[in-house]
N, C-alpha and C positions, 0 to 999 in steps of 0.2 A: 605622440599626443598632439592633437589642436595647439598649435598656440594661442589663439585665442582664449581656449579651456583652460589651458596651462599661466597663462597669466590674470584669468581670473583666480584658480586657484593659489597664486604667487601674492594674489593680495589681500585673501584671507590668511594667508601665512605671516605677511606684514601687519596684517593688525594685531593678530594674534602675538605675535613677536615685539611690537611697539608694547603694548600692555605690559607682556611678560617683563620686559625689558625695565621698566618703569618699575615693575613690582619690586622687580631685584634689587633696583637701585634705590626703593625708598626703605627696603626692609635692610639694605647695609647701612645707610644714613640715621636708622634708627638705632639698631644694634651699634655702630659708631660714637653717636653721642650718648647713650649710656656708658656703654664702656672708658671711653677717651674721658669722661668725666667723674667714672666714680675713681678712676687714674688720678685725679685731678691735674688733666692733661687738657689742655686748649689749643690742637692743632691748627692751621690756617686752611682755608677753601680755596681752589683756586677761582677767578674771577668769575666766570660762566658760573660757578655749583654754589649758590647762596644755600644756607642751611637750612633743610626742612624741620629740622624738629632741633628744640631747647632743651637744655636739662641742668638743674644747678646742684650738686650733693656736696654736703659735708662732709664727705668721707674723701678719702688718699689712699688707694689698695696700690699697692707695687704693681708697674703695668705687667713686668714678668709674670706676675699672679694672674692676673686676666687676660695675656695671650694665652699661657700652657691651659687653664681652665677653658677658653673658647675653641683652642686648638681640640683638644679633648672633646670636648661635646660634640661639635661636627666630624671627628675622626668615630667615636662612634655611632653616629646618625650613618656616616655613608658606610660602615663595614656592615653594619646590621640592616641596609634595607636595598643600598645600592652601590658593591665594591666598585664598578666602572667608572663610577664621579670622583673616584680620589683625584689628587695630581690636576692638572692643568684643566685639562678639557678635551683642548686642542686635539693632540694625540691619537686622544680616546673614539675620538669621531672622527679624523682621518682610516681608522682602521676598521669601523664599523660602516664605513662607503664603503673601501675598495673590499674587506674580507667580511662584513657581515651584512651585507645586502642591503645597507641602511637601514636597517633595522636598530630602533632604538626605545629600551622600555618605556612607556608612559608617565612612571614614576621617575623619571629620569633625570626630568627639566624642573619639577619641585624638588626635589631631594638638590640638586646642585644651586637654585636659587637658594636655599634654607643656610646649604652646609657651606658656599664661599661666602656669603652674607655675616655671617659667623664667625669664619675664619678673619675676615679681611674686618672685619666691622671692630671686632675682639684688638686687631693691631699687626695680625700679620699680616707680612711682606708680598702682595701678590694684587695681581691687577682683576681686571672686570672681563678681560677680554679672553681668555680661555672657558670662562663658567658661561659668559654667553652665547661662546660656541655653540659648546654641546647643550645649553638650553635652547637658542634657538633650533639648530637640528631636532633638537626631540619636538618641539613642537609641529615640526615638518615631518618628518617621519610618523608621527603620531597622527596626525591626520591623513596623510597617507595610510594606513594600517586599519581607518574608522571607514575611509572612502573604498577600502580594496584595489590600491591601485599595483600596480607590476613595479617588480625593481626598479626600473631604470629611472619612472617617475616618481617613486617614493624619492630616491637619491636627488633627483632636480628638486625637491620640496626642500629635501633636507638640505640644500644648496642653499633655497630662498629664506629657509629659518634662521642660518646663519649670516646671511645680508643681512637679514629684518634685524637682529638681535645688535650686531656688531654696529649699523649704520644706526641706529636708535640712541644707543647710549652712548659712544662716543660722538654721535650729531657727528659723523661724517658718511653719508650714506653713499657717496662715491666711492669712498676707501673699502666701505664696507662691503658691496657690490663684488666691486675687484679682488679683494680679500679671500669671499666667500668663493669666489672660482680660482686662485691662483694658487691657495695654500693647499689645496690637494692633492696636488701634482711638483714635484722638484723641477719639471722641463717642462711642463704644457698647462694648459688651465681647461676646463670645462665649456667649451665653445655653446653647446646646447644650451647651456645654462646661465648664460650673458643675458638677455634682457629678463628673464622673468627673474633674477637676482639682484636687476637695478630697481625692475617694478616693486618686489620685496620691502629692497631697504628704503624705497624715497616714503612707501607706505609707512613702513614702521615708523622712520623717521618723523613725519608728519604728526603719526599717532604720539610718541615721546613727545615733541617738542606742543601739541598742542596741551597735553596733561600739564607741561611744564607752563603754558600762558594762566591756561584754570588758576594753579594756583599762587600768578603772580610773578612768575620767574620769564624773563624774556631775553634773555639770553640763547645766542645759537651757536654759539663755541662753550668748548672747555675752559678754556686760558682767554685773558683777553691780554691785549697786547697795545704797547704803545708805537708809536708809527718806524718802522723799519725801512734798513736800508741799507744796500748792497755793493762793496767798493771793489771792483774785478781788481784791486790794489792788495786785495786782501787773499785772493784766491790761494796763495799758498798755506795760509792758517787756515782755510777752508777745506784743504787738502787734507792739512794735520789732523784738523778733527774726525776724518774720515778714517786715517790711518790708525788715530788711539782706538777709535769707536772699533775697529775690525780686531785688534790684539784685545780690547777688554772682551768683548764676547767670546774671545777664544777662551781666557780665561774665567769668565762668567760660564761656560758649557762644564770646560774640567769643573771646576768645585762645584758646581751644580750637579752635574753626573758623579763627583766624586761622594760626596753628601749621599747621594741619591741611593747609589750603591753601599754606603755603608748603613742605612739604613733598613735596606735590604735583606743585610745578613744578618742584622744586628735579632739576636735569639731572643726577642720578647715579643707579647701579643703587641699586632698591627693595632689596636685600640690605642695601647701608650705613645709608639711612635712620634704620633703627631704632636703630641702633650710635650713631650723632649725638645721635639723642633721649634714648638711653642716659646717655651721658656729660654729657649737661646737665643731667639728673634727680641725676647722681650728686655731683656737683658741687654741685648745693644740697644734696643731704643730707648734703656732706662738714660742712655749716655747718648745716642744720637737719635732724636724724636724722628725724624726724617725719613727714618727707615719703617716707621708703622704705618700700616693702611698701605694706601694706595698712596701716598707722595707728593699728590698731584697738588695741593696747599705749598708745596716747598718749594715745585719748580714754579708756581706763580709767584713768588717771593723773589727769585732767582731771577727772574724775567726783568723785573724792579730792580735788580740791584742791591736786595736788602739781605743777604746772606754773605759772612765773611768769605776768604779763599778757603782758610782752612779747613771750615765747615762745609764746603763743595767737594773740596777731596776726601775729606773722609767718607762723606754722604756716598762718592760713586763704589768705595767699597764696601760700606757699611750694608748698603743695599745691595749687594752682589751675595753677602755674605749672608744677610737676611731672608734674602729672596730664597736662597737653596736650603737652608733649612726648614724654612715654613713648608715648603712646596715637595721637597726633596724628603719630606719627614712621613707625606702624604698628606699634607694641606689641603685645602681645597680652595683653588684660585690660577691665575694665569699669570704668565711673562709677561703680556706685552706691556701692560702698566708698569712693571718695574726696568722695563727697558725703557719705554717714557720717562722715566724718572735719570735712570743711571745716563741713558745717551744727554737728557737736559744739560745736567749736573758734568759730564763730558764737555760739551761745548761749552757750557759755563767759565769751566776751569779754564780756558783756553783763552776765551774772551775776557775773562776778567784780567788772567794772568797780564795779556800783553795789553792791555789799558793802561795798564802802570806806565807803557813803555811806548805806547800809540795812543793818545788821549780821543783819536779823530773813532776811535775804534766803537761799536754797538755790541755789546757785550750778548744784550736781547736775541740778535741775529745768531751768534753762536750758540743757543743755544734748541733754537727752531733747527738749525742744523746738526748738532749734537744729536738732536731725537730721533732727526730721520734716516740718518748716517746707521745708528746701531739698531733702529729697528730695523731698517734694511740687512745688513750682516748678522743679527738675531733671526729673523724670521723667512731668509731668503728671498723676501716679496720687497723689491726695489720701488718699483711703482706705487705699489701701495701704501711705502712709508711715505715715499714724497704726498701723495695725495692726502690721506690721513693726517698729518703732520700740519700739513694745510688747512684744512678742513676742522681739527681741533683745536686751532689757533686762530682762524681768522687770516692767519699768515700767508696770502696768496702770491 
């Protein structure tokens, strides 16, 4: 294809994928404060995501009750219209590049904005960044499929849907870019597909972060952060953090696939599943709020300083343990937000711990490293963590 053609088509993919992108995130923010409030639950925001929508009820439903019910709704929403959107995302569209031609239904990228909106909004355990995967993809693919283009450039779209999607809502369109070509591949990344994936996401981006000036919010990170800094005095706790960060994920994979698989076999209709998975998510978060939604309220708090030790350690397993049931139940939602959250809640613990014992210590730094340590050994994509990590914090 033209690269010229090709990256004008790369930035109708980006618009289209900014918009999307914004859609998803204000239909969870919506679904969120419903739900987290008829809970009479008042989570925190992190600095970047002031609240779009209010809501005050007199009511207190047990949040257990409102994740298994939300889990439930979207568990049947995706079995009855679209079973590929269970689970992560991610996955799902790795294997529909390399084994289905990039081909991805139409209904694809609504049905996954509806159903992780739902799931995560409701209070389960699971990030933004798997559902915008394969949302962005379907929207590249999908317009690939209206234009009639060949394989090879449907899959480059579906390359740019997922910059657009990932650099939009997380406002890292660098990380996103690099993301969208690195995660498809275990050893190589998509060379073709390098600039019309940065055209993409700076697109998308643009389009999210102008929606967000509309209406008031001006902010360009997630997390905002107070001034940092780095003592090569320190690099052996810098090491450590790396080290826990690579043994938790080994352990977040087993229970995650252990969950995963018992789910699997488990002899009732795929409808309930999720509802199960729901109610055991909810159930820790009756005892540790930290672990519902997406987290990302807690590790700004964390950033601050305003969370005990105790409540950091439990938080990194509480969320380990949440995560795999929500997801592992057949959720619908992604990893990498709750590996934002557990790598945070990692460095935390690290930083906080030896502050006792090193006063000169910035606790804030470990835990910008905490995120990007185990998204890196979570998602195999090194560069990307570092970048992303950056780029969601301001933290350069």
């Amino acid at each position: 294809m033209n690269l010229k053609r090709l990256i004008g088509l790369a930035i109708i993919v980006g618009v289209i994928s900014g918009i999307g992108a914004f859609v998803f995130y204000a239909l969870l923010e919506l679904i969120a404060g419903i739900c987290m409030n008829l809970a009479g639950l008042h989570l925190p925001k992190p600095g970047g995501e002031p609240p779009l929508f209010e809501f005050y009820f007199n009511i207190k439903i047990a949040i257990c009750i409102i994740t298994a019910l939300g889990a439930f709704i979207a568990g049947l929403i995706v079995y009855t219209f679209a079973p590929e959107t269970q689970g992560d995302g991610t996955d799902a569209t790795i294997r529909t590049f390399h084994y289905f031609r990039g081909i991805i239904r139409g209904r694809v990228s609504i049905i996954k904005i509806i159903t992780s909106a739902i799931t995560i909004g409701s209070g389960g355990s699971a990030g933004r960044e798997g559902p915008i995967t394969q949302i962005g993809a379907g929207f590249g693919s999908t317009l690939a499929t209206i234009l009639k283009l060949p394989d090879k450039e449907r899959r480059l779209l579906l390359i740019c849907g997922i910059a657009g999607g990932l650099g939009s809502i997380f406002r890292a369109p660098l990380g996103g870019a690099l993301f969208a070509v690195e995660v498809l591949y275990k050893r190589d990344f998509e060379t073709q597909a390098v600039i019309p994936a940065f055209v993409s996401s700076i697109v998308a981006y643009t389009v999210f972060i102008s929606i967000f000036k509309i209406l008031g919010i001006n902010s360009l990170n997630i997390f905002t952060l107070p001034s940092l800094s780095l003592d090569f005095k320190e690099i052996p706790l810098y090491i450590l953090v790396g080290i826990i960060s690579a043994i938790l994920v080994y352990l977040f994979v087993k229970i995650f696939y252990g969950v995963h698989n018992f789910f699997r076999n488990l002899k009732i209709s795929n409808y309930f599943k999720p509802l199960i998975g729901g109610f055991i998510t909810g159930l820790i978060g009756m005892f540790l709020p930290s672990v519902l939604g997406t987290g990302y309220g807690y590790v700004q708090e964390l950033i601050y300083g305003e969370l005990p030790l105790t409540f950091i350690v439990l938080t990194v397993f509480g969320k380990i343990v949440a995560t795999s049931f929500t997801l592992g139940s057949g959720g619908s939602g992604g990893v990498f937000g709750p590996s934002v959250v557990i790598g945070g809640f990692i460095g935390g613990t690290v930083g906080y711990f030896f502050k006792q014992y090193i006063p000169t210590i910035h606790p804030e730094t470990y835990v910008l490293l905490g995120i990007a340590s185990f998204i890196s050994a979570a998602c195999k994509t090194p560069l990307t963590a570092i970048l992303m990590t950056s780029e969601m914090t301001g933290g350069y």
